[in-house]
OpenMM code with the backbone's topology and positions (N, CA, C; nanometers):
from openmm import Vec3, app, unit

residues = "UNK UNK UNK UNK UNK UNK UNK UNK UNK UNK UNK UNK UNK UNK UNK UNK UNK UNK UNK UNK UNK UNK UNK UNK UNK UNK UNK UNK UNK UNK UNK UNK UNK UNK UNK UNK UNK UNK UNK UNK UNK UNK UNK UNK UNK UNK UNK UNK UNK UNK UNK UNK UNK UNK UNK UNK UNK UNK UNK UNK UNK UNK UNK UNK UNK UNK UNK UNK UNK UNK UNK UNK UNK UNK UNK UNK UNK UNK UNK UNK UNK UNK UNK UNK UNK UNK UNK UNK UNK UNK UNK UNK UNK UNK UNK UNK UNK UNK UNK UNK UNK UNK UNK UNK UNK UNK UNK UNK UNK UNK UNK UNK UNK UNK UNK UNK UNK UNK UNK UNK UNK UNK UNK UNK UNK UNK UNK UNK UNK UNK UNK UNK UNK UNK UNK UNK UNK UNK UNK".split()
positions = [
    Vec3(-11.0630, -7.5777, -3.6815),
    Vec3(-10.9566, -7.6525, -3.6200),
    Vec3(-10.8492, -7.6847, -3.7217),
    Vec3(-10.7278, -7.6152, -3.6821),
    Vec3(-10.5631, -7.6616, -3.7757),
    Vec3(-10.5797, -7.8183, -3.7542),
    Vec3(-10.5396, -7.8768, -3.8692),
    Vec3(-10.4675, -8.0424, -3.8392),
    Vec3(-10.3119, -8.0393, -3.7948),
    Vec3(-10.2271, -8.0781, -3.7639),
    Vec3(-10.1064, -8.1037, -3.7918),
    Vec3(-10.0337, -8.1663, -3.8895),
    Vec3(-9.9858, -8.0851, -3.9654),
    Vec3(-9.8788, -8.1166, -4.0579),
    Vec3(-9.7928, -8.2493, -4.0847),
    Vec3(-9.7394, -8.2807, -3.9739),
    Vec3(-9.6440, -8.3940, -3.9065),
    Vec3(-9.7471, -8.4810, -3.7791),
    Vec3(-9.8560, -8.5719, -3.8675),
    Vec3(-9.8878, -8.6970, -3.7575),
    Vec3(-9.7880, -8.7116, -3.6374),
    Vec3(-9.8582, -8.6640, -3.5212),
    Vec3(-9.7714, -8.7117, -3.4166),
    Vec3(-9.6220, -8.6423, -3.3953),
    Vec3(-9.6437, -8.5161, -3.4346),
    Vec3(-9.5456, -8.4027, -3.3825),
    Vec3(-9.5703, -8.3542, -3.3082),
    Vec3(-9.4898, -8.3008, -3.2052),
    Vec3(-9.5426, -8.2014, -3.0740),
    Vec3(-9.5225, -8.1097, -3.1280),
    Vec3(-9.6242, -7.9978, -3.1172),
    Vec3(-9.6381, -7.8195, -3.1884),
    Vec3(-9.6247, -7.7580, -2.9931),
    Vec3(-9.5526, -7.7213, -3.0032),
    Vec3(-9.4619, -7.6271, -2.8773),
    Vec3(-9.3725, -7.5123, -2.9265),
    Vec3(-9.3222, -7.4661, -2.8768),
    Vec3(-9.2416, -7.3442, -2.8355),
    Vec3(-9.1264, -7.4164, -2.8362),
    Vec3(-9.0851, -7.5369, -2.7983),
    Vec3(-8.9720, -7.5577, -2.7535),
    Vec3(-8.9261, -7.7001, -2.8586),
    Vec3(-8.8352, -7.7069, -2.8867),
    Vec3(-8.7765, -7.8624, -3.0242),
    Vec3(-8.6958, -7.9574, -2.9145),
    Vec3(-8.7771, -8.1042, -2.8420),
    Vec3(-8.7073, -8.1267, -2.7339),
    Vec3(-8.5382, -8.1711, -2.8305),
    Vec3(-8.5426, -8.1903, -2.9285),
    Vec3(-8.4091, -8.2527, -2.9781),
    Vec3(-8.3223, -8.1327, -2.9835),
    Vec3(-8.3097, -7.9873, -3.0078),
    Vec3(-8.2676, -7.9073, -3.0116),
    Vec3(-8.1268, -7.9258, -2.9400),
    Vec3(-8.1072, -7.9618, -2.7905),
    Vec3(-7.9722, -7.9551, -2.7374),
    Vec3(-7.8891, -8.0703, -2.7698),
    Vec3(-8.0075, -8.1670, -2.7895),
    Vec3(-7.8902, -8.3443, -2.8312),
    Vec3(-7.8057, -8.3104, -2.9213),
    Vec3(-7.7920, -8.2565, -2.9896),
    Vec3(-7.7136, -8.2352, -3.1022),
    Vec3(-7.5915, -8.1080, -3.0949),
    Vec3(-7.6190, -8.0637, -2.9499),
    Vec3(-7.4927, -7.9521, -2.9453),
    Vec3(-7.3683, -8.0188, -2.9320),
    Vec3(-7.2864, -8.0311, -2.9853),
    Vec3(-7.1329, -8.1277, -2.9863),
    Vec3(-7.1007, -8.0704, -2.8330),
    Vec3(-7.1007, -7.9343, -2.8098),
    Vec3(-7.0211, -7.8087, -2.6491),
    Vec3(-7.1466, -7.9538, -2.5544),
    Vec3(-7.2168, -8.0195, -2.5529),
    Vec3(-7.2650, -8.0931, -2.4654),
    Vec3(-7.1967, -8.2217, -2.4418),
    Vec3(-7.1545, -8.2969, -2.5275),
    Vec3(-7.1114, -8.3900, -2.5575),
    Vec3(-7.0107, -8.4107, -2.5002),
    Vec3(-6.9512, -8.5341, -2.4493),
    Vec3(-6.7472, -8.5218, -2.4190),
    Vec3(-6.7324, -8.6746, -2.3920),
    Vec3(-6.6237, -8.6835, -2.4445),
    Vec3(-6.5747, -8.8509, -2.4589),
    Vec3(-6.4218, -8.8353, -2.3309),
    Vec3(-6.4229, -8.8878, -2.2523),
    Vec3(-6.3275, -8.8746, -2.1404),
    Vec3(-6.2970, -8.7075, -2.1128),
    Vec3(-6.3964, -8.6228, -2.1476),
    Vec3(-6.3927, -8.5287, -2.1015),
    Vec3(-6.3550, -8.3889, -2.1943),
    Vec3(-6.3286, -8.4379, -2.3039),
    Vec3(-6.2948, -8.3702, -2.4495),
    Vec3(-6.4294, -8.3592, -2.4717),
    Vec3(-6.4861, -8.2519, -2.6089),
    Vec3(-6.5508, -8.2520, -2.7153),
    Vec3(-6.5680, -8.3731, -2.8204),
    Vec3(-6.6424, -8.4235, -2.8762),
    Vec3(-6.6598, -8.5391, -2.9791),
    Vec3(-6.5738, -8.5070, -3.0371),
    Vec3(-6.5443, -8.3676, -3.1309),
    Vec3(-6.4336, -8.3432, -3.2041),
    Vec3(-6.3178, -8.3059, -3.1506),
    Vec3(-6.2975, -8.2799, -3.0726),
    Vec3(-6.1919, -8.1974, -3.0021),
    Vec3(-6.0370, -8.3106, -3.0342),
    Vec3(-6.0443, -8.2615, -3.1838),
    Vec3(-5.8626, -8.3075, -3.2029),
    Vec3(-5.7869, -8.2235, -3.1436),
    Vec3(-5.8080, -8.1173, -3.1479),
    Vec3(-5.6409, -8.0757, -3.0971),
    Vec3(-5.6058, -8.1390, -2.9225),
    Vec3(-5.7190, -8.1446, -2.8271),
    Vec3(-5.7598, -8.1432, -2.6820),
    Vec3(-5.7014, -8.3419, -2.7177),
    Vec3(-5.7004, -8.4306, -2.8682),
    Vec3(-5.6673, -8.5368, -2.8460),
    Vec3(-5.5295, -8.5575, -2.8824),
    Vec3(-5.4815, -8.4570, -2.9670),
    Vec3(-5.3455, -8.4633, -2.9877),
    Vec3(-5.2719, -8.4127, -2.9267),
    Vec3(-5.3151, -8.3189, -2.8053),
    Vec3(-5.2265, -8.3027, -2.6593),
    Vec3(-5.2293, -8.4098, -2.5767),
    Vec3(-5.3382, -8.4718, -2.5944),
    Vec3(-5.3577, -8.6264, -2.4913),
    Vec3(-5.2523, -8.6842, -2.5365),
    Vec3(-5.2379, -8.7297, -2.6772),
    Vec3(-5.1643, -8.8587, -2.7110),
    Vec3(-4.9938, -8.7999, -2.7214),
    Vec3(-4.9888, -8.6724, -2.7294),
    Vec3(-4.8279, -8.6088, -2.7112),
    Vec3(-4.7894, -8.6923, -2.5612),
    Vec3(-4.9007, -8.6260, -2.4773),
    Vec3(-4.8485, -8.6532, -2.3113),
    Vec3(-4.7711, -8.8119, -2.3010),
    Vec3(-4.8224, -8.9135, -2.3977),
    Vec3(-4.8511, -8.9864, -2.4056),
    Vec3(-4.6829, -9.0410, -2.4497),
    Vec3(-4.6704, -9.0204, -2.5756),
    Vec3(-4.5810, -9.0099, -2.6609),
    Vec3(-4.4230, -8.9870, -2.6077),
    Vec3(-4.4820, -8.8310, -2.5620),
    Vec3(-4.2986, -8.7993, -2.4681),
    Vec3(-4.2451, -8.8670, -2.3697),
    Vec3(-4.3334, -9.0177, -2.3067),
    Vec3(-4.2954, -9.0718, -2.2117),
    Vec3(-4.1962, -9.2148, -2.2998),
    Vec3(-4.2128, -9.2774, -2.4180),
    Vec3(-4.1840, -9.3760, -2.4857),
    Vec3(-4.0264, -9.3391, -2.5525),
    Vec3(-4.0310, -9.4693, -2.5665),
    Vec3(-3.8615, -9.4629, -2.6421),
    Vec3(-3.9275, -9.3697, -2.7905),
    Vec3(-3.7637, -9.3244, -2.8481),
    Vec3(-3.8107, -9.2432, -2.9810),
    Vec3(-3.8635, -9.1385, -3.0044),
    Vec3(-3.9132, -9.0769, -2.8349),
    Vec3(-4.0274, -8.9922, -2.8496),
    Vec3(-4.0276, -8.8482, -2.8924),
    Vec3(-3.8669, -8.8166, -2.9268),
    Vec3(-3.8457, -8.6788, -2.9469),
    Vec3(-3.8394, -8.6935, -3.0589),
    Vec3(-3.7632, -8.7908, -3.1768),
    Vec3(-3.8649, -8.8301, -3.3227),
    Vec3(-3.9816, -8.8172, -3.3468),
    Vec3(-4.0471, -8.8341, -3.2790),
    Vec3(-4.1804, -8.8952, -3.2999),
    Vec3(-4.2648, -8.7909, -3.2739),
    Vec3(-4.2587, -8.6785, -3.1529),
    Vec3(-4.2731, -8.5515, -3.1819),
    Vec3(-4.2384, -8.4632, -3.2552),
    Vec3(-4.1431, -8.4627, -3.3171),
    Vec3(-4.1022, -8.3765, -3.4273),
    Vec3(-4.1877, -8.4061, -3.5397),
    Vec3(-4.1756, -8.5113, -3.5703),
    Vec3(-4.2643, -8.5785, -3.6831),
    Vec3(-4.4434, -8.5616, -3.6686),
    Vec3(-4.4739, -8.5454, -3.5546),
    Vec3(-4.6229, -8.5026, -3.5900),
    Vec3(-4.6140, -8.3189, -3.6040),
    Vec3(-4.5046, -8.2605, -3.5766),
    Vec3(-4.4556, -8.1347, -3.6048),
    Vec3(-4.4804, -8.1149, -3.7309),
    Vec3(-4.4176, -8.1591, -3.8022),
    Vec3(-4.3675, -8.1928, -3.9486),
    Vec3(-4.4937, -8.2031, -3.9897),
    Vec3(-4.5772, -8.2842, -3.9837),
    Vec3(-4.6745, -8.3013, -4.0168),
    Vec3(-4.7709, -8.1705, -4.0693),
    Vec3(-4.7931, -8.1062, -3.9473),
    Vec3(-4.8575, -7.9933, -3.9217),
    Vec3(-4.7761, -7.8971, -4.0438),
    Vec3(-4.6278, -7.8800, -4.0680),
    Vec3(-4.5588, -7.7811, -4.1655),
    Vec3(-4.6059, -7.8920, -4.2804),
    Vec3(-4.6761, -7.9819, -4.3266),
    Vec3(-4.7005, -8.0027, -4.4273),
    Vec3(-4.8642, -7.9648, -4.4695),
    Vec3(-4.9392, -7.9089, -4.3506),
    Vec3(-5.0692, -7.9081, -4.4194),
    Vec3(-5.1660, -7.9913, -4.3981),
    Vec3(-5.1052, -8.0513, -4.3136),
    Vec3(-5.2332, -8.1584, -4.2948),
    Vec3(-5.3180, -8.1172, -4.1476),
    Vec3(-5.4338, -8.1281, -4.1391),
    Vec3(-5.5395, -8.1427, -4.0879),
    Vec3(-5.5068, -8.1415, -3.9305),
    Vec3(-5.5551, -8.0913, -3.7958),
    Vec3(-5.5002, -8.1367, -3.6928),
    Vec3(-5.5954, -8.2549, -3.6887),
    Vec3(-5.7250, -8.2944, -3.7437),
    Vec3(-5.7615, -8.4126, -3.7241),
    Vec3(-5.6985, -8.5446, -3.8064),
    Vec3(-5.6393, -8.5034, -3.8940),
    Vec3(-5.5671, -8.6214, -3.9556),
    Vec3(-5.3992, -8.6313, -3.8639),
    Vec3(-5.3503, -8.5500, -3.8069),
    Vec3(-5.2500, -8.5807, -3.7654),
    Vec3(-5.3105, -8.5861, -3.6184),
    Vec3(-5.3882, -8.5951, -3.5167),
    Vec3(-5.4343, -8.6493, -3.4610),
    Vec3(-5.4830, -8.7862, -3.4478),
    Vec3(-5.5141, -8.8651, -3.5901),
    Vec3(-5.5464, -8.9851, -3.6439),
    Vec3(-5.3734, -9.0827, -3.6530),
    Vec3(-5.3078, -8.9692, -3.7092),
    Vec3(-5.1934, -9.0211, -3.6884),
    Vec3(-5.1016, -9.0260, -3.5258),
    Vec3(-5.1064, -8.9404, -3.4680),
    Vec3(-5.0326, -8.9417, -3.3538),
    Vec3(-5.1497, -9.0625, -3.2487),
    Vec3(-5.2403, -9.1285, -3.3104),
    Vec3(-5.3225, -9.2324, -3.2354),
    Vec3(-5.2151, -9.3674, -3.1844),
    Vec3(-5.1506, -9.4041, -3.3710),
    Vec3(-5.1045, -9.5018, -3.3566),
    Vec3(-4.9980, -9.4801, -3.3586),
    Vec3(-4.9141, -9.4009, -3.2882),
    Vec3(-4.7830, -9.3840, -3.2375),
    Vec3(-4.7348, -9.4698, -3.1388),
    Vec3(-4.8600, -9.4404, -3.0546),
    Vec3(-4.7560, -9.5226, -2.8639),
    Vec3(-4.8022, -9.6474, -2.9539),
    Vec3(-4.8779, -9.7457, -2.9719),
    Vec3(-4.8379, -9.8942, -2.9841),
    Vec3(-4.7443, -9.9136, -3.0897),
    Vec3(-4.7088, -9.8444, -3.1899),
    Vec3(-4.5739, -9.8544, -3.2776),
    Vec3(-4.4770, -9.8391, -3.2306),
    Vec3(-4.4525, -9.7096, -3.1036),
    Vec3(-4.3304, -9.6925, -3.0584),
    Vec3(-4.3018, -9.8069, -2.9258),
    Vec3(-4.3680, -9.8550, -2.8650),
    Vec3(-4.3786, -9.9460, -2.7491),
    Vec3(-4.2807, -10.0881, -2.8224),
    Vec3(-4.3283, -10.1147, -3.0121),
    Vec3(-4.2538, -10.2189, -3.0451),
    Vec3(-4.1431, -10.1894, -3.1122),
    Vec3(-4.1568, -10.0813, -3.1388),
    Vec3(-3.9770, -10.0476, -3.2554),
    Vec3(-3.8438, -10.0118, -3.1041),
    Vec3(-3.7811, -10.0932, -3.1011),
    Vec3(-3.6974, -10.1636, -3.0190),
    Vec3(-3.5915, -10.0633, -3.0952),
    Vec3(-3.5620, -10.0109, -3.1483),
    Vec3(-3.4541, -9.9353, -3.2468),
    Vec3(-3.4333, -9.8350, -3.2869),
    Vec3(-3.3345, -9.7827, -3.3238),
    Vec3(-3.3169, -9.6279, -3.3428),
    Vec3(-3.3994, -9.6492, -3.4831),
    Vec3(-3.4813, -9.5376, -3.5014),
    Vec3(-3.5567, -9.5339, -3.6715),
    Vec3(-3.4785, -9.4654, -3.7736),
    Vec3(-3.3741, -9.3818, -3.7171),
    Vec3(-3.3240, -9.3445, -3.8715),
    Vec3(-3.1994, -9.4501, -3.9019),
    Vec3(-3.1981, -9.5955, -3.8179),
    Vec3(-3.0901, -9.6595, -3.8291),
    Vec3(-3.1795, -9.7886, -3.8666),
    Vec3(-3.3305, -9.7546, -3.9011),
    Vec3(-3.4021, -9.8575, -3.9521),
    Vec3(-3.3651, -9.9352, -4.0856),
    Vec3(-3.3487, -10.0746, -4.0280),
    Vec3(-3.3138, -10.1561, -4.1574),
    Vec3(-3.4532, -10.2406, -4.1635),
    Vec3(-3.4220, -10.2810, -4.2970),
    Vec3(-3.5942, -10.3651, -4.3825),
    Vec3(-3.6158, -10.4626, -4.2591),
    Vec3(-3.5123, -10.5439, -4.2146),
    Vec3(-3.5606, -10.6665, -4.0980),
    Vec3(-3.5847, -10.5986, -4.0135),
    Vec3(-3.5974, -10.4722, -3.9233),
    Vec3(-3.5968, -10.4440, -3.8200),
    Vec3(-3.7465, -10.3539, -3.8242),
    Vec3(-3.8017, -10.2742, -3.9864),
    Vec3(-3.8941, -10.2492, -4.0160),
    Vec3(-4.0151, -10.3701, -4.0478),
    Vec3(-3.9528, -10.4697, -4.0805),
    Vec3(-4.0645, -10.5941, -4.1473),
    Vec3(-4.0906, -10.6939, -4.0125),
    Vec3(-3.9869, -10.6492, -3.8791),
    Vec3(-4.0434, -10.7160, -3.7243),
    Vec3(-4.1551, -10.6429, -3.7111),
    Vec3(-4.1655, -10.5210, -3.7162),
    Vec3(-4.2833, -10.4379, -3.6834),
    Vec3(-4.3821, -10.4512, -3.7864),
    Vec3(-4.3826, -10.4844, -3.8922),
    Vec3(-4.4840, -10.5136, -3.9329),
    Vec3(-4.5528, -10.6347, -3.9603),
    Vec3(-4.4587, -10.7460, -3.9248),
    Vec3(-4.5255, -10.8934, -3.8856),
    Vec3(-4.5832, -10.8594, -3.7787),
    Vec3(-4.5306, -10.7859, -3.6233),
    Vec3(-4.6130, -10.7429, -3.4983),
    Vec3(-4.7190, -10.7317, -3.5415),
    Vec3(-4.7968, -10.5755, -3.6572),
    Vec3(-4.8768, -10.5280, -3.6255),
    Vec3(-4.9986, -10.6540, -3.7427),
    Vec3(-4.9080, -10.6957, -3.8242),
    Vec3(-5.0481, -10.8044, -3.8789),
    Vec3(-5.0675, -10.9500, -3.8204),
    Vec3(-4.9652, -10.9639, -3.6902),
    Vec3(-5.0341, -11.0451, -3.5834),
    Vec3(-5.1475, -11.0113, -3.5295),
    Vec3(-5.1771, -10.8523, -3.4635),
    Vec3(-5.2728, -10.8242, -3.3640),
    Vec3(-5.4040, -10.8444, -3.4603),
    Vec3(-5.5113, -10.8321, -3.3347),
    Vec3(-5.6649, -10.8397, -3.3765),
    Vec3(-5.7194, -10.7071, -3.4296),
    Vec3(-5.6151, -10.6527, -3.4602),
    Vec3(-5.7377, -10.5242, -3.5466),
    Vec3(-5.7330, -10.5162, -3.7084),
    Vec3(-5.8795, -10.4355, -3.6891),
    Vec3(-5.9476, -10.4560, -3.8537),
    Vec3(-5.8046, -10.4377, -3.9717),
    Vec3(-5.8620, -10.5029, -4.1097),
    Vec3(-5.7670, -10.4535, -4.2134),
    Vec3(-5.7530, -10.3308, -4.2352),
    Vec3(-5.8293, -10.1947, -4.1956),
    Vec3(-5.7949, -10.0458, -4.2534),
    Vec3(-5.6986, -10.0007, -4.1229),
    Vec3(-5.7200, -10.0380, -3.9631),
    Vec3(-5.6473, -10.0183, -3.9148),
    Vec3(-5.4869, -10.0958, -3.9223),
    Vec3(-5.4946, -10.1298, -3.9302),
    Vec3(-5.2930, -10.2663, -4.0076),
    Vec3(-5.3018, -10.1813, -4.0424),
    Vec3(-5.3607, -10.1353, -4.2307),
    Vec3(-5.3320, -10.0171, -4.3138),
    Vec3(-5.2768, -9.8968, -4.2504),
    Vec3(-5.3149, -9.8860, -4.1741),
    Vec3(-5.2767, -9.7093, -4.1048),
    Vec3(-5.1747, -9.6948, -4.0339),
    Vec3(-5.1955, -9.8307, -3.9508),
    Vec3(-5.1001, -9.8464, -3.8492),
    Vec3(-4.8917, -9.8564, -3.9299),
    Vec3(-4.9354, -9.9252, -4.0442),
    Vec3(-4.7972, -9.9660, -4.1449),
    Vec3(-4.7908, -9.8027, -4.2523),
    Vec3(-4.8917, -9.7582, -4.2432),
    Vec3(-4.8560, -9.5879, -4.2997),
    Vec3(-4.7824, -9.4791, -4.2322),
    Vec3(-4.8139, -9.5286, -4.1640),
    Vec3(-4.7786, -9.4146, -4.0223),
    Vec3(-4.6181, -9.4475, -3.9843),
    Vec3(-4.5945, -9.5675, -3.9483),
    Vec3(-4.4301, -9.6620, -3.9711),
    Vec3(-4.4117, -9.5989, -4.0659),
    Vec3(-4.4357, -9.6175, -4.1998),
    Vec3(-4.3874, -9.5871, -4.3174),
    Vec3(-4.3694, -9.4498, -4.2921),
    Vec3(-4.4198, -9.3326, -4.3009),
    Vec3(-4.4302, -9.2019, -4.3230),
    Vec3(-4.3268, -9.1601, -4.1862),
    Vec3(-4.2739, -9.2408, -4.0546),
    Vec3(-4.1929, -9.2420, -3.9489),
    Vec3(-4.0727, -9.2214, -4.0009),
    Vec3(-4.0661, -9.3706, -4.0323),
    Vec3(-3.8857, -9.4113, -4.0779),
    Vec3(-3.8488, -9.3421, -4.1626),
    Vec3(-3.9470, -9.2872, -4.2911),
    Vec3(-3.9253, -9.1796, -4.3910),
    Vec3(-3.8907, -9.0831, -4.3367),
    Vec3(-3.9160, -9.0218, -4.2161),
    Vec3(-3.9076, -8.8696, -4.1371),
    Vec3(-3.7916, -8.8862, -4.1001),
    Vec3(-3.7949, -9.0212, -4.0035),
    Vec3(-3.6501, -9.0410, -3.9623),
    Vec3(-3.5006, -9.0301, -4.0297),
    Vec3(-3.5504, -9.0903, -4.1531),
    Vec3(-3.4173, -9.0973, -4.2166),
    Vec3(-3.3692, -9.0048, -4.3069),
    Vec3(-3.4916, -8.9291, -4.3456),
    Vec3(-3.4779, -8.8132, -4.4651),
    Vec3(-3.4999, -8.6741, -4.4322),
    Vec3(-3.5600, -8.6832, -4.2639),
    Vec3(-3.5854, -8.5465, -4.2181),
    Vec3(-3.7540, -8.5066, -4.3388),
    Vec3(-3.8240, -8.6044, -4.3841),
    Vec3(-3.9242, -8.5379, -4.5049),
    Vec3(-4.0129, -8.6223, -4.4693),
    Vec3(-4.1295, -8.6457, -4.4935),
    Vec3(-4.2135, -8.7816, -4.5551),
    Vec3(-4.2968, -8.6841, -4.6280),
    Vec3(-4.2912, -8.5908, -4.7247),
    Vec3(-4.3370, -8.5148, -4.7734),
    Vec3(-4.2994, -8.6019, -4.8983),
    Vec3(-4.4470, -8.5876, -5.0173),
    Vec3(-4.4879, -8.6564, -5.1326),
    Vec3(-4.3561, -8.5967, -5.1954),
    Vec3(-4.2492, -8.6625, -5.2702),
    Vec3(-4.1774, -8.6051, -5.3938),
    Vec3(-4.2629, -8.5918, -5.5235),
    Vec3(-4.2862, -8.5177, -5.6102),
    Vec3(-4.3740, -8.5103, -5.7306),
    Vec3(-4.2518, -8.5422, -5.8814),
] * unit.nanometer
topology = app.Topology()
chain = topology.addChain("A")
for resn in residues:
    res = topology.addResidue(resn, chain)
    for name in ("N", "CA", "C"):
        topology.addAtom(name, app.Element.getBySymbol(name[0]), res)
């Protein structure tokens, strides 16, 4: 008589965990777990309806001609609609008081300190697009 290897393993033909782990099973409102690009068409749809929004598409454009990730500019085109819902203003006609309203807004709300962080990067790396046509690192 074999012992088993693994106390209290099932020895089968079949690994019941085998499918839990297929992501193609998985779907969060109907996407893939990962499925950035399927979220950065969501949040475009999203986007082209708001003031600014043909900025603001260009700029996750831009993004993409810089190299970055569709999951990082997916991360970014997240916090677009609640930035654009409060910037009341043209962005390449952004002045410091009209940039520092939006960012007293966003360190009023209840979210964590890394999100503020992201949320005031993303502004930042905006108004930069806006006004310079770049937010590309100068070296």
């Amino acid at each position: 008589m074999g012992s088993n290897p693994i106390p209290g393993a099932i020895i089968s033909g079949s690994n019941p965990f085998s499918s839990s782990f297929k992501s193609s099973e998985h779907s969060i409102n109907g996407m893939g777990i990962y499925d950035y690009e399927e979220r950065l068409r969501w949040y475009r749809r999203i986007i082209k309806h708001l003031r600014n929004s043909g900025l603001a598409l260009r700029f996750l454009d831009h993004l993409a001609v810089l190299g970055l990730s569709v999951a990082r500019i997916s991360k970014y085109a997240s916090h677009l609609p609640a930035l654009l819902r409060v910037i009341d203003f043209d962005l390449a006609d952004a002045t410091r008081e009209y940039v520092e309203r939006v960012v007293a807004w966003i360190n009023s709300q209840p979210y964590k300190e890394w999100t503020k962080h992201d949320k005031k990067l993303v502004l930042r790396k905006l108004i930069q697009y806006a006004k310079y046509g770049s937010c590309e690192k100068r070296g």
